[in-house]
Backbone as JSON, one array per atom type, in Angstrom:
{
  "sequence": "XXXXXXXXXXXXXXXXXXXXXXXXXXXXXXXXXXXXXXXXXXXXXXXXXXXXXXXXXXXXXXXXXXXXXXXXXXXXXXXXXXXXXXXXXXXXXXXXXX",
  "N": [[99.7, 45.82, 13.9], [98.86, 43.29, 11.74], [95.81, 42.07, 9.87], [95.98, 39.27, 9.78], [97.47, 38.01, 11.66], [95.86, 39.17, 14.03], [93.64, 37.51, 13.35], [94.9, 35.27, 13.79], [95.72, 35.19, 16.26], [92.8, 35.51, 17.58], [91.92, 33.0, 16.93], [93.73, 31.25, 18.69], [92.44, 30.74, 21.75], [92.84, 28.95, 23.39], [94.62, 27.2, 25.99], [98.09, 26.71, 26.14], [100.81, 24.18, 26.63], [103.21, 23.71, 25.61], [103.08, 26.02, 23.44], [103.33, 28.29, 25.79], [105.76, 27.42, 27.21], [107.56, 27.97, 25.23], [107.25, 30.67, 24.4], [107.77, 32.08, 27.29], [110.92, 30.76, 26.7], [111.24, 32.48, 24.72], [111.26, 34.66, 25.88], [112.75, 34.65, 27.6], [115.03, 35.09, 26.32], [115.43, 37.71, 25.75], [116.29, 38.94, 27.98], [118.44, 41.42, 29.34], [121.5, 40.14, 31.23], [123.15, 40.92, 33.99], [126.83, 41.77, 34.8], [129.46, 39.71, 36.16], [130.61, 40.84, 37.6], [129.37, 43.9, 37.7], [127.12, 42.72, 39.05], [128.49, 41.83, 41.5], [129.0, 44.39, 42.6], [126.48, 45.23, 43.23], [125.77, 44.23, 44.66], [127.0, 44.4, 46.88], [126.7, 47.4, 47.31], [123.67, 47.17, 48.01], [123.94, 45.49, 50.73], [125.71, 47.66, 51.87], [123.8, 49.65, 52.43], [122.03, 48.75, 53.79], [122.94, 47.93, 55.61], [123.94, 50.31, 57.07], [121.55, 51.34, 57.31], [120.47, 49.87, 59.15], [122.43, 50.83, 61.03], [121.99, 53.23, 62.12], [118.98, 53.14, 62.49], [119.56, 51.93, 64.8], [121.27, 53.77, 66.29], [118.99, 56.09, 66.5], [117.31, 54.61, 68.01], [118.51, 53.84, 70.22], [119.22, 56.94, 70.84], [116.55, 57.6, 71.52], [115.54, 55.9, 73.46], [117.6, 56.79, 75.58], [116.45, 59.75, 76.16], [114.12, 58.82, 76.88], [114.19, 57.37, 79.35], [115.83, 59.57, 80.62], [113.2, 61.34, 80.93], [111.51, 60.04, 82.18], [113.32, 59.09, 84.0], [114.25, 56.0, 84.46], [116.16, 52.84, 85.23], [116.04, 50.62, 84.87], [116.49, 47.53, 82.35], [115.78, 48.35, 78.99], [113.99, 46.51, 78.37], [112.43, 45.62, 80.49], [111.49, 48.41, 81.33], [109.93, 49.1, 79.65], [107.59, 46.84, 80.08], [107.18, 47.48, 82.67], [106.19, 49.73, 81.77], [103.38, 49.65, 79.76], [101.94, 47.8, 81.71], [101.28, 49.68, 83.46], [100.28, 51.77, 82.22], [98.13, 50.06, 81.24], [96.66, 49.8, 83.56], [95.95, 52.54, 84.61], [94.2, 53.12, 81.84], [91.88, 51.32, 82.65], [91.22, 52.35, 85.07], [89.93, 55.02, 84.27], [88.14, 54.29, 82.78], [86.34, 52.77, 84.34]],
  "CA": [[99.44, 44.41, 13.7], [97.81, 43.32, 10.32], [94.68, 41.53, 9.89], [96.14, 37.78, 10.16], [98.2, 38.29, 13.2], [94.48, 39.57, 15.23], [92.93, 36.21, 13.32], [95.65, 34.09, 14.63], [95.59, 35.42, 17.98], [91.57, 35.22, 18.22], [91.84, 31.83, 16.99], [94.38, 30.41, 19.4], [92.52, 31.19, 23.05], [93.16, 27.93, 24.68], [96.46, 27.49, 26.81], [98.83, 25.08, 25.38], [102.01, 24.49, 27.39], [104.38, 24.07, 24.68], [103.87, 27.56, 23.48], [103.95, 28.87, 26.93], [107.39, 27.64, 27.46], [108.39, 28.75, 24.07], [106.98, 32.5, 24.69], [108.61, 32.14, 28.33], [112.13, 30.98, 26.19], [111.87, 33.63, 24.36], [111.7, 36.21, 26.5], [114.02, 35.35, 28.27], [116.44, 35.16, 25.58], [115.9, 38.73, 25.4], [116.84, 39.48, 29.43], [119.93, 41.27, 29.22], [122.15, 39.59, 32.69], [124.03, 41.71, 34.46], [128.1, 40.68, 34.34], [129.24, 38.94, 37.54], [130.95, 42.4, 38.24], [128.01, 44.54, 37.75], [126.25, 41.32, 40.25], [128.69, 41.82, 42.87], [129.09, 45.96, 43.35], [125.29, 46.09, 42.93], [125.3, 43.42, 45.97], [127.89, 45.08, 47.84], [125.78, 48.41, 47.77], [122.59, 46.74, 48.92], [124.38, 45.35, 51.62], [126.08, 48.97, 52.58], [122.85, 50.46, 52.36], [121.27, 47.74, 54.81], [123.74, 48.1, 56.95], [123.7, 51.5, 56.73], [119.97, 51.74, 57.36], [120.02, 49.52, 60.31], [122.9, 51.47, 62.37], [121.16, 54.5, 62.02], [117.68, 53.13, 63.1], [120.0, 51.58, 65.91], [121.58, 55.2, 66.91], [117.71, 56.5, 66.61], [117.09, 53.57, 68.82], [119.74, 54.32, 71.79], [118.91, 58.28, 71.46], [115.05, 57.62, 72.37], [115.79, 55.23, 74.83], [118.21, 57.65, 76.15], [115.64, 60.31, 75.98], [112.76, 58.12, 77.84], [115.21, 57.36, 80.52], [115.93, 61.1, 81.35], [112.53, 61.78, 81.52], [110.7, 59.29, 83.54], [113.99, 58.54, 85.78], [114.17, 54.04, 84.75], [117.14, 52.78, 85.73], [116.4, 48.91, 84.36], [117.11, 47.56, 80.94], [114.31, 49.03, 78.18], [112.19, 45.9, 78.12], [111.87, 45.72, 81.7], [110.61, 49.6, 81.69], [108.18, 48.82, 78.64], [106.36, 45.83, 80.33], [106.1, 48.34, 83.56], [105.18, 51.08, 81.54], [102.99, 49.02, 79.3], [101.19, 47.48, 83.09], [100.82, 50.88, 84.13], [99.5, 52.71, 81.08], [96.87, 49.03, 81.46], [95.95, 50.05, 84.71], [95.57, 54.05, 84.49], [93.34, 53.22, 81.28], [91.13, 50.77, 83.2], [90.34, 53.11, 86.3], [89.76, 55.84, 83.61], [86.94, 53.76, 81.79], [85.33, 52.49, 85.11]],
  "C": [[98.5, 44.27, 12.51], [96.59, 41.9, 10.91], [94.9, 40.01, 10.11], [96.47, 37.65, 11.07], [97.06, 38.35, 14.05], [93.82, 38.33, 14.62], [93.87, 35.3, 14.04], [95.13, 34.06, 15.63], [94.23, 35.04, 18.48], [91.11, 33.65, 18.11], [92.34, 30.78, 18.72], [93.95, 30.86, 21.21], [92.97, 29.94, 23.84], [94.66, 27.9, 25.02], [97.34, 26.0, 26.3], [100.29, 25.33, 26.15], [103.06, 24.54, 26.53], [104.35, 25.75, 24.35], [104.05, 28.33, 24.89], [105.28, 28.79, 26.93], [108.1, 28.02, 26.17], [108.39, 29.79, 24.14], [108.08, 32.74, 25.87], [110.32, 31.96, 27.56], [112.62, 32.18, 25.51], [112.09, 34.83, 24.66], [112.54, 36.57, 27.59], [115.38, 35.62, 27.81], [116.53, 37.03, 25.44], [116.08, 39.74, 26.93], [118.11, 40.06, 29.16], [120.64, 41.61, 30.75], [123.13, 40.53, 32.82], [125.9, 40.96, 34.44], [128.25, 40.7, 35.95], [130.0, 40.67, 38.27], [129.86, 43.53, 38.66], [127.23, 43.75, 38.85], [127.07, 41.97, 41.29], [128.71, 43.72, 43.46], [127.8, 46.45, 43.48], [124.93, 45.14, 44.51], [125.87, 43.96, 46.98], [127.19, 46.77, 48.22], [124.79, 47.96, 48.13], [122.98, 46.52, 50.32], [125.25, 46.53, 52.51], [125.02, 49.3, 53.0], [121.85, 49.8, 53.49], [121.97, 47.93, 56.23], [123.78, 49.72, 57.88], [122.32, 52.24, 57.74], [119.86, 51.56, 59.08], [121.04, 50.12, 61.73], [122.47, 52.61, 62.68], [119.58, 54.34, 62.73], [118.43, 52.43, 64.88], [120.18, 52.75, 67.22], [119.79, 56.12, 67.39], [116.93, 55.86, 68.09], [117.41, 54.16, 71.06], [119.05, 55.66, 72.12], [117.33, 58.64, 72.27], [115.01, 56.73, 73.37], [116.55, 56.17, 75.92], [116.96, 58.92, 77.18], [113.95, 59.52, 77.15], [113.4, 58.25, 79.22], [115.44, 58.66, 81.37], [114.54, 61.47, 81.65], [111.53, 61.12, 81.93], [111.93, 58.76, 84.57], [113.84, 56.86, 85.64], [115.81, 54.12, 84.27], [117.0, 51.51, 84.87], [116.65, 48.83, 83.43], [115.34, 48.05, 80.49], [113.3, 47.55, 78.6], [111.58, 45.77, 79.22], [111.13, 46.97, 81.67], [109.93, 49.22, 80.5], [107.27, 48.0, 79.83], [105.96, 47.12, 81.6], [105.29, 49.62, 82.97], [103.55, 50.65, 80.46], [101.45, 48.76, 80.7], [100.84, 48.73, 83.66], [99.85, 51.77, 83.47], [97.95, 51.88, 81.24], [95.81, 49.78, 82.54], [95.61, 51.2, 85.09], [94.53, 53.65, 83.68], [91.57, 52.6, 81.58], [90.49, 51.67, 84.17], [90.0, 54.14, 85.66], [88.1, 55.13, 83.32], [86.02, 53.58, 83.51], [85.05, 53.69, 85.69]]
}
């Protein structure tokens, strides 16, 4: 940068909205947009990859539920055995402390 360019600049500190939105125009003239093709296979992999993600934390899901089930022996649906195991873990930690 030469020596007028660093006087400009130290000149001009206050905020002026016109050049804002002119700086902002111009940078976005230099965005370069993806084409609607490039848009949709880059949307269509997010959306695999989501999907993806969440049947897998699902399967993860089932196998530790599975897994709990075999070894405490609950028969009900999971949230029913949380809240009792939840009320129970309460009430072991309580007669512990007193």
């Amino acid at each position: 940068m030469n020596k007028k360019n660093e006087a400009e600049i130290q000149q001009s500190s206050g905020f002026s909205a016109g050049k804002f939105f002119q700086g902002t125009k111009e940078e976005l003239d230099k965005v370069v947009w993806p084409s609607r093709q490039q848009l949709i296979s880059e949307s269509v992999a997010v959306l695999l990859m989501v999907t993806l993600s969440a049947g897998l934390i699902y399967l993860v899901d089932g196998l530790f539920n599975w897994a709990s089930q075999q070894v405490f022996r609950t028969q009900p649906p999971i949230t029913v055995g949380i809240i009792h195991f939840v009320n129970d873990l309460f009430a072991w930690a309580t007669t512990q402390v007193l």
